[in-house]
N, C-alpha and C positions, 0 to 999 in steps of 0.2 A: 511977784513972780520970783521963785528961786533957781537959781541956776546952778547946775555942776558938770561937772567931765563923766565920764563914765566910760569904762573899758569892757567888749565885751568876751565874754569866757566861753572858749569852745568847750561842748562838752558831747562825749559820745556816749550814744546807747546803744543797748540790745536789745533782740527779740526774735523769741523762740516761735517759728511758725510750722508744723506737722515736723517736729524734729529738725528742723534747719534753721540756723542761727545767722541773722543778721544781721550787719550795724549800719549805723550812721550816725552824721553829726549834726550837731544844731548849735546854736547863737543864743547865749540869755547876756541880757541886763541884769541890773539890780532894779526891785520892785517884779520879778520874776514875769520880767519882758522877752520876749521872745524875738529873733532878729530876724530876717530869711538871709540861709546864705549867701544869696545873690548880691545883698546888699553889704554887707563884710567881705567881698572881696571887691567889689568894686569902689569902696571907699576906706578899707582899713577896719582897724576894731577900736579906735579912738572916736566916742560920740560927742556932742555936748548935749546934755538931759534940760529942759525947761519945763517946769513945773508951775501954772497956771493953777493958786489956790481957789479964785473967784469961783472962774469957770472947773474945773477941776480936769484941765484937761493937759496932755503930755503931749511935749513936740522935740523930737531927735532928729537934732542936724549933726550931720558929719563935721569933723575940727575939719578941714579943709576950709570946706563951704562957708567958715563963720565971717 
């Protein structure tokens, strides 16, 4: 199992719909993870990433939580 920190990076888009431009934000990881904001503001933007080769499967805990 490998473990590391990981930070996540706000990043804003846009989009043009019948001429009106909108935006919003969203939350990635590395490994182009996706976060809900909900959960970036409820626990910060510091994760810890464990990486499961066996099974090949990903688990993000909050550094708080650890």
């Amino acid at each position: 199992m490998k473990e590391r920190e990981v930070e996540a990076k706000r990043l804003v888009g846009k989009k043009t719909v019948r001429g009106k431009v909108y935006e919003y934000e969203y939350y990635t990881l590395p490994l182009n993870l996706y976060i809900p904001k909900s959960m970036v503001e409820k626990f910060g933007t510091k994760f810890s990433l464990h990486y499961d080769e066996d099974s090949g499967t990903i688990t993000l805990r909050p550094m708080d939580l650890k």
